[in-house]
N, C-alpha and C positions, 0 to 999 in steps of 0.2 A: 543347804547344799554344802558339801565336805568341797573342802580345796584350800591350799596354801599360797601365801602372798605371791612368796615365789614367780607362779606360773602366770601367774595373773599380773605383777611386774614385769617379765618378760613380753608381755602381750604389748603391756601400755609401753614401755620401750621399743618393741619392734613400733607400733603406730607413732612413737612421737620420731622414731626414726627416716619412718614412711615420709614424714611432713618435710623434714628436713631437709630429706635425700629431693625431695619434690621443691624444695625449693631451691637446693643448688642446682638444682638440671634446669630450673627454669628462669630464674634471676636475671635479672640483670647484668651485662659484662662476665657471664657465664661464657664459655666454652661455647661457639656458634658449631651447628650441624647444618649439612647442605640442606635448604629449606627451610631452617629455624626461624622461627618469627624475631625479626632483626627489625630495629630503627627504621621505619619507611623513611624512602627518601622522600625528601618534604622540599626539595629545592623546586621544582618543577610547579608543586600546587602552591606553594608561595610566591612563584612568579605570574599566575594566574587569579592570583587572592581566592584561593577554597582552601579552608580550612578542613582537613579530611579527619572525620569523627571514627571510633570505632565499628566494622561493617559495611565501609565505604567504602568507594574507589574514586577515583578522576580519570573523568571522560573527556574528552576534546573535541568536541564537534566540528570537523571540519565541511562550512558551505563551498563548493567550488559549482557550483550553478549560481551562473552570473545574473543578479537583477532578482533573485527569488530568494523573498524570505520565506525562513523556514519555522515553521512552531515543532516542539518537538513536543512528545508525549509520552508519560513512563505509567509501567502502573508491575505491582508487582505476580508472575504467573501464579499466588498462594492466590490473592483476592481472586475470589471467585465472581463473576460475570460482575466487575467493577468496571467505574466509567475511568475513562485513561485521565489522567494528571498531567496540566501544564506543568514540563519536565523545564524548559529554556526557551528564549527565541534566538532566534539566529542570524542577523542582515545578508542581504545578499548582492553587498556592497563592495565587495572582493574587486582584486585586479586579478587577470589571467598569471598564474603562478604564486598570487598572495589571497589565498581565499580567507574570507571572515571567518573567523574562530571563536567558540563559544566554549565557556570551561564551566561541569558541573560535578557536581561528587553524587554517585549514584549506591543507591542500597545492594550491598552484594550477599547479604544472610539468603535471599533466593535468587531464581533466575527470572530477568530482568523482561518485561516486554515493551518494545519500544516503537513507537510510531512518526513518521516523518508525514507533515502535511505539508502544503504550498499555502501561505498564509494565506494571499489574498485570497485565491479561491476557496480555501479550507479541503483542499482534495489532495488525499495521500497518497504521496512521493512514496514511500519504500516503508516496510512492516519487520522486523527483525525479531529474535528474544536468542537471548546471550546470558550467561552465569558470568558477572564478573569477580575478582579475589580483591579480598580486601586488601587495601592498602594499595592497590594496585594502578599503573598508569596506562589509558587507551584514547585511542582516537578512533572518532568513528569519519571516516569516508564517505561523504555524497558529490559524487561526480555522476557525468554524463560519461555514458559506455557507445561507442561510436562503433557496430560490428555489424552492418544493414541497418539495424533498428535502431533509434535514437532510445535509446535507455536509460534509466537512473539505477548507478548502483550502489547500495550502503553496504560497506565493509570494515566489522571490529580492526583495529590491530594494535595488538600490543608496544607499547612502547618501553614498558618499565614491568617488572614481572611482581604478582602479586606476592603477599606473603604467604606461610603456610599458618594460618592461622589456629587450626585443630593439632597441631604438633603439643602442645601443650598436655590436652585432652588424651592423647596417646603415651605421653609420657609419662601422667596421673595413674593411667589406666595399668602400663605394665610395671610403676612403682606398687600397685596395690596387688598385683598378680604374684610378684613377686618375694610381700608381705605373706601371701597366703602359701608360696611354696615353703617360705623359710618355718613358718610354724608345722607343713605337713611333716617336712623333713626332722623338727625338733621333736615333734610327737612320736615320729619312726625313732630315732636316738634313745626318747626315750622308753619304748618298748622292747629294746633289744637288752638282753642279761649282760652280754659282756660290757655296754656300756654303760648301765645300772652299777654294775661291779668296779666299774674303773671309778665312777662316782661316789661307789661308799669308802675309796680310799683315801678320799681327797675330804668329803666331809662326814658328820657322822649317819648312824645309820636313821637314825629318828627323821633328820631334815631329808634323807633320800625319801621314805616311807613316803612322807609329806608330798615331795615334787612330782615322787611318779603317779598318786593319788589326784594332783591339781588338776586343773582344764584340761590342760594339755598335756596330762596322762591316761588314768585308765577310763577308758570309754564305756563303762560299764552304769546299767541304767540306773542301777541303784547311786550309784556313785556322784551320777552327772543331777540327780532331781532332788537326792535329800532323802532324808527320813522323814515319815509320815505317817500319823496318825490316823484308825481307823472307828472315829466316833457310829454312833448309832444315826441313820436314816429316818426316812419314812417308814422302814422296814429294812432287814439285818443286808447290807450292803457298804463295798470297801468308797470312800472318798477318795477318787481318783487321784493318784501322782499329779503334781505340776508338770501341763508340756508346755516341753521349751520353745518346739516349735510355733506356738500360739507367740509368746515374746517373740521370739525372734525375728517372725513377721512381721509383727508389731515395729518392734524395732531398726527392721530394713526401709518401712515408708516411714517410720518418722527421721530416721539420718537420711534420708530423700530430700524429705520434705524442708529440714534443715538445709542443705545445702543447697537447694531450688530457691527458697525463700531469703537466702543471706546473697545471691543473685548467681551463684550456677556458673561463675568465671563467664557473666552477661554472653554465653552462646544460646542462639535463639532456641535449640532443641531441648536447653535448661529452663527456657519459660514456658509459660501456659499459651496455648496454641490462639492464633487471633481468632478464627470460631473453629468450625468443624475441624475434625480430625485430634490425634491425639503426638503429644510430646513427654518427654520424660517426666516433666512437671505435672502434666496431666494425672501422673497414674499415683500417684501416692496420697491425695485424700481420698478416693473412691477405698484402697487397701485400708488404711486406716479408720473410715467405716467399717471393712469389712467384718476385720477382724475385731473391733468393737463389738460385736454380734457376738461374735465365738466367744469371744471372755465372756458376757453378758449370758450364755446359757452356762458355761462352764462355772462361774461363780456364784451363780443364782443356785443351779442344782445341789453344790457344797457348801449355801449356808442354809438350803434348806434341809439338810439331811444332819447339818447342827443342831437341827432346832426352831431356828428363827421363824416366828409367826409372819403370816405373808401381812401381815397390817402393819408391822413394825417394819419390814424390810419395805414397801411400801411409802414409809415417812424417808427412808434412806435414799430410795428411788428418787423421790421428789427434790429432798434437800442437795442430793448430787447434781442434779441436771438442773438447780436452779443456779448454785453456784460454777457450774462449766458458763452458763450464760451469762453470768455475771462479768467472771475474770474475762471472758469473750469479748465484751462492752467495754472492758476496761482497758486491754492492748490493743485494741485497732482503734484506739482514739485517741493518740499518744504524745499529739503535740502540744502538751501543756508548754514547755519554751516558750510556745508564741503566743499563751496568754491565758485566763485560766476558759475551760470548757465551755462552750458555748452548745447548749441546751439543744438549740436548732439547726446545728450540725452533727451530732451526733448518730454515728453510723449504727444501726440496729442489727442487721447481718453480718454475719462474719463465720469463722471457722468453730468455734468454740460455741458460739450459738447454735450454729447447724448440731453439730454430734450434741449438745445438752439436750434439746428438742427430739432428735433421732432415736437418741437414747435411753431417754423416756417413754416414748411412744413404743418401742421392742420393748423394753423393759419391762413395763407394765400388759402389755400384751400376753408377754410370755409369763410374767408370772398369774395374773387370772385363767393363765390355761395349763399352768404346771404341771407334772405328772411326774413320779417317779420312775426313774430311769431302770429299765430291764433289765434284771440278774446278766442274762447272757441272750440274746437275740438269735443264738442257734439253735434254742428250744422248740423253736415252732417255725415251721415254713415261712408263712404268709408274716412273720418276722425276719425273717431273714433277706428277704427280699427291698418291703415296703414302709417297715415300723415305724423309720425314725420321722418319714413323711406321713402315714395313717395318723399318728398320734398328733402331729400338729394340723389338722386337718381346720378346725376354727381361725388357726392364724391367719394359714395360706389364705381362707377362705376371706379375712380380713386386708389382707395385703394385697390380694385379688382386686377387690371391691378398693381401695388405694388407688392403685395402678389405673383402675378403669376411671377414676376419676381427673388422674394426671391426664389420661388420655381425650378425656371429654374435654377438662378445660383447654389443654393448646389448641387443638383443632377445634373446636366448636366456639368456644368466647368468642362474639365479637369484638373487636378493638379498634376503634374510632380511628379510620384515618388508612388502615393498613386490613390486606387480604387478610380473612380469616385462616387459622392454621399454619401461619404464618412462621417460619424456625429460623428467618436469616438473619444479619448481624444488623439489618438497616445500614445506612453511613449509603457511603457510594455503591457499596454491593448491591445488587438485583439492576444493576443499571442508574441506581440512585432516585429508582421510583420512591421506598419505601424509608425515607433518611432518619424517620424519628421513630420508626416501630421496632426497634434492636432488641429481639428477642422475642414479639411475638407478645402472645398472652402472658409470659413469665416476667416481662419487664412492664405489662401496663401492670397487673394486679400489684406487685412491687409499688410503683409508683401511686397507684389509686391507693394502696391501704398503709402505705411508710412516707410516700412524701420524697422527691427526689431528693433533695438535703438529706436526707436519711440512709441514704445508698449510695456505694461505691462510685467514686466521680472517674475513677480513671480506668476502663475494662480491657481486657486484653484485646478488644475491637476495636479501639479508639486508633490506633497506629496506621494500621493496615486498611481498615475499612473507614476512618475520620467520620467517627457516628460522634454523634452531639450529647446525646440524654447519659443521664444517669445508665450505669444497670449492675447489678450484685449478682454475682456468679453464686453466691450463696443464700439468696432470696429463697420467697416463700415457696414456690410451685416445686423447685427444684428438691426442697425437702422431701417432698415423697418418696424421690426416686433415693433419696440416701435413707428413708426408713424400707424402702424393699430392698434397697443394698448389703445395710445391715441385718437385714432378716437374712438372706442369705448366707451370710455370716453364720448365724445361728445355727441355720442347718447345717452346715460345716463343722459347729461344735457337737450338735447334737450325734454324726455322721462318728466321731473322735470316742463320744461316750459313749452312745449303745454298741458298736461295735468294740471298745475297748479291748487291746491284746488280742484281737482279732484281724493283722495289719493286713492282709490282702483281701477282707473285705471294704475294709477302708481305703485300699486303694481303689479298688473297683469304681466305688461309690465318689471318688474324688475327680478320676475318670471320666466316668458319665455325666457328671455334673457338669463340669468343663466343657465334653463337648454338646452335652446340649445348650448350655446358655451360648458357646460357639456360635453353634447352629441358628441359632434365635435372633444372634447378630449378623449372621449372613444375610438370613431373610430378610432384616430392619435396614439393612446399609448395600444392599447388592454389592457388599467386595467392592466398594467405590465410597471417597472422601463426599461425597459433595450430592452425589446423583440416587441415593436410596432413597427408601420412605421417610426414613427418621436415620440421619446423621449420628456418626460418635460428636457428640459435642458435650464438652465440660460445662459450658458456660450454664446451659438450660441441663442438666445432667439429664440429658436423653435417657429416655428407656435403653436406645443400643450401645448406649454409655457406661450403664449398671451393668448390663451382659457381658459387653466385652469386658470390662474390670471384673470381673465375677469369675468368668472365665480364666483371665489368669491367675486370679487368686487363687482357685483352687489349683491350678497347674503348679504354683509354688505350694501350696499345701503338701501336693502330690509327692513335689522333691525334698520336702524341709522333715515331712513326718518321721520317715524311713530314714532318712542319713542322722538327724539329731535324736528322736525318740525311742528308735526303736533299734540301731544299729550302734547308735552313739559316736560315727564318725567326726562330727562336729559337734561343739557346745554349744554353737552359735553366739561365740564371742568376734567379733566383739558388738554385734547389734543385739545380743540378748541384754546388754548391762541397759542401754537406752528404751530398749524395750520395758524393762521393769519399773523404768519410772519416767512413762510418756508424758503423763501434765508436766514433771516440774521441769524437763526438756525443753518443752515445745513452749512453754509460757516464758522460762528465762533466754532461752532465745530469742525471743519476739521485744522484750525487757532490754535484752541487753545489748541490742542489734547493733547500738553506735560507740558500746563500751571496746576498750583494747582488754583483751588481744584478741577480737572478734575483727574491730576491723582500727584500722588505721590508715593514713596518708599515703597516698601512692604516688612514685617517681612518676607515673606516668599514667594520668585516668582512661587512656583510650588502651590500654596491652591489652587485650584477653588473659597472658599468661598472669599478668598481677594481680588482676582481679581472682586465677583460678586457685592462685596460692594464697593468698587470702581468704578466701570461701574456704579452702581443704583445710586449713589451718583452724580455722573458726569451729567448722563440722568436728576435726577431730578432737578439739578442744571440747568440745559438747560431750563426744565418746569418751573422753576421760574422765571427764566430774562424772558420768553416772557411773564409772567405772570405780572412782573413789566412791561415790556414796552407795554402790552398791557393797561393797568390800565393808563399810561402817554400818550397813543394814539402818541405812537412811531411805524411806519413802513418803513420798506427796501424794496422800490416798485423800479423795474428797469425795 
């Protein structure tokens, strides 16, 4: 790819700029905005001894029912059909005008459901659900309402106003918008003559050539992909240009996945969801499958039109996916500090494992079923239409026969102890019938063939639903559905090369795909979190898991092709630099998670804002090493 340091310094200066600017707006002893998340007052919940955590509030129970103690009961409206949680009790030892008062800090990431009973008899006094703000001060009200009827009535009321806690998150957001106008604007400067012309007076004309050529000049496709080479095939056929928008993809879920993983400035919409339904963390290993897929046809079909015998590329297959599983093994077991490894705690699943396994299994698939790719797919109808799916007819037919399997074992397995078919988190959920079955068939076979030592102790269910067991969101059952994930993938590469410079059948096709796997998630989740056949949930990577992720992946396909490939309006910098070198990313991030200037000590472990500047600082610091070692044509190929 042709481009000058130049533009490509400009770039990494606008984003170390971005950080900066992101952290004087958010800092500490910054310039306060009405609403800013400012120092909670703490006088009030340290006269009541609650310590308020990040996410919290302080509530004030006030009893003024004389002689009645009161149990109160919290549970959060996400857990779904959860048993209520002793929240506090309350005496009802009060004098008329000094009622007994109880002080707790309660979780405000959702909205709250809260039940009041009469202790002795256990018969509930009043039902409520309230959103409270973190940081924030309230009292809840239970008096007798004297109006004919002798009544009890519970009323929030605020005492101390919460913070704006998402202020932060707003400010990241239109710091980064405004990244993206300054470069739109510098690319306009730099396509207009007159101020080309005013440039070649100030420097010579060789380094203008240079600048208006870089990223963030001519958008011309030759220009943006590189020269390249058109070896001999299977048969006389050009090796497709690199598309960018494959990287780019690539590179949007892994700076996701980065900044999800370094903790997302800890807002709950930047973790993985406690089970069903889906959060911004949710969606960037499903992409990052996906597009594993794409690369994996795309690079298979150009080394085999090199040449490369399928027996040797084959040893390649092998020796790749064995060592993703390796380095896999090796970062999610990381706390040597506290002593050396211990054998019988070693985690087996993980992320790196998943896709080494995933993508072997597509891999070797699609190369036992290779075929050389179609001069031009407008030669013949019945190509034109169905080709790029006729021709992988043995895969589908295999990924078919996959899927019916995934499907046999949740539903069918029995599982000692818990209903068959089983897909809830266990813990308190289902009423706290089912506390040890968390996840059904995917969490016993986990457990029957790895050994709970062997699997992730702390799951995104353990908070919200207080489940016991083990369970690995990246275990065995779930693998299936990320090798039909990443088949999917494939077809989306395959969709890129037989229609190649054929861009409105390609949209077509990117289209349809979209909304039929849409469609398939409609059907699986009735348009409802909780109440479908089969839920979106990460954890067991549902079948309407893969679809909905599927679905939008091709929807960004849809937008990435056309504006980077084929029009050139974007380069897709700057997640095309991370993009081009995803292992040595994602693994030195995982490596260097507790190194500076990733992270360091914070004035304050409860801010949201510190943690968010910290996390954007880390991430972008990530987009700039690949930035430098892309510019030095440094890659981590295994």
């Amino acid at each position: 790819m042709s481009g000058a340091p130049g533009a490509g310094l400009a770039l990494a200066a606008l984003l170390l700029a971005a950080s900066v600017l992101s952290a004087a707006l958010l800092a500490p002893g910054g310039a306060p905005e009405h609403g800013a998340e400012a120092a909670p007052p703490r006088d009030l919940d340290k006269k009541w001894h609650v310590e308020l955590k990040m996410d919290q509030a302080l509530l004030l129970i006030h009893n003024e029912l004389l002689g009645t103690d009161l149990s109160v009961y919290w549970n959060s409206e996400r857990c779904y059909h959860c048993l209520l949680q002793v929240l506090v009790n309350v005496s009802g030892n009060g004098k008329p005008g000094k009622p007994s008062i109880a002080a707790v800090a309660v979780s405000t990431q959702h909205g709250s459901i809260l039940q009041l009973n009469d202790t002795s008899e256990e018969k509930e006094v009043c039902r409520l659900e309230y959103k409270f703000g973190e940081f924030g001060n309230y009292s809840l009200l239970v008096k007798h309402v004297h109006n004919g009827v002798n009544e009890i009535a519970c009323d929030v009321v605020v005492n101390e106003n919460p913070v704006d806690s998402n202020l932060p998150v707003s400010i990241a957001f239109l710091v980064g918008v405004a990244v993206v106008v300054a470069v739109c604007f510098l690319r306009f400067l730099l396509s207009l003559d007159d101020f080309n012309n005013w440039i070649s007076k100030a420097i010579n004309s060789r380094e203008t050539d240079r600048l208006i050529n870089s990223e963030l000049g001519s958008p011309s496709r030759a220009g943006q992909l590189g020269d390249d080479t058109r070896p001999e095939a299977w048969r006389p056929s050009a090796v497709p240009l690199r598309l960018r928008c494959v990287d780019t993809f690539r590179g949007i879920a892994l700076i996701l996945m980065v900044f999800v993983n370094y903790g997302g400035g800890k807002y709950w919409y930047f973790k993985h969801s406690s089970w069903n339904g889906l959060t911004v963390a949710d969606l960037v290993f499903p992409w990052f499958v996906f597009i594993m897929g794409s690369s994996i046809f795309l690079s298979m079909t150009s080394i085999l039109q090199r040449g490369c015998s399928k027996f040797r590329l084959l040893g390649k297959i092998t020796w790749r996916s064995f060592l993703l599983i390796c380095i896999g093994i090796f970062i999610v077991n990381p706390n040597y500090c506290l002593g050396p490894l211990s054998w019988d705690k070693v985690r087996i699943p993980g992320v790196l494992q998943r896709l080494g396994v995933t993508y072997f299994v597509v891999a070797v698939l699609e190369l036992l079923f290779a075929k050389p790719v179609p001069e031009s797919c407008t030669l013949e109808r019945r190509c034109f239409s169905l080709q790029d799916i006729i021709s992988s007819w043995p895969q589908w037919l295999f990924i078919l026969m996959l899927e019916s399997i995934w499907l046999a074992l949740t539903f069918f397995l029995p599982v000692p102890g818990c209903p068959t078919g089983y897909l809830g988190p266990g813990g308190i959920g289902d009423l706290g019938k089912y506390p040890n079955c968390t996840g059904g068939a995917a969490g016993y076979i986990d457990r029957l063939l790895l050994g709970d030592d062997h699997l992730y102790q702390h799951p995104s269910s353990n908070v919200l639903y207080h489940t016991k067991v083990a369970y690995d969101p990246e275990g065995i059952l779930g693998t299936i559905n990320s090798i039909v994930m990443a088949f999917l993938g494939v077809q989306a590469g395959k969709i890129l090369l037989y229609y190649k410079d054929q861009t409105k059948d390609i949209l077509i096709r990117f289209t349809a795909w979209c909304c039929f796997l849409g469609l398939i998630s409609v059907a699986f989740t009735k348009i409802s979190e909780n109440e479908g056949f089969i839920p979106v949930n990460k954890n067991l990577w549902s079948i309407s898991y893969v679809t909905t992720l599927s679905s939008f992946a091709f929807f960004i396909l849809f937008i990435l092709y056309p504006v980077v490939d084929v029009k050139g309006l974007w380069t897709g910098a700057p997640f095309f630099y991370p993009g081009m070198n995803s292992i040595l990313v994602y693994v030195g991030h995982e490596v260097f998670h507790n190194y500076f200037p990733f992270q360091w000590r914070l004035q304050d472990n409860q801010s949201h804002k510190e943690h968010l500047i910290q996390n954007v600082v880390a991430t972008a610091v990530w987009v700039l090493i690949a930035y430098i070692l892309y510019k030095k044509k440094i890659f981590w190929k295994i």
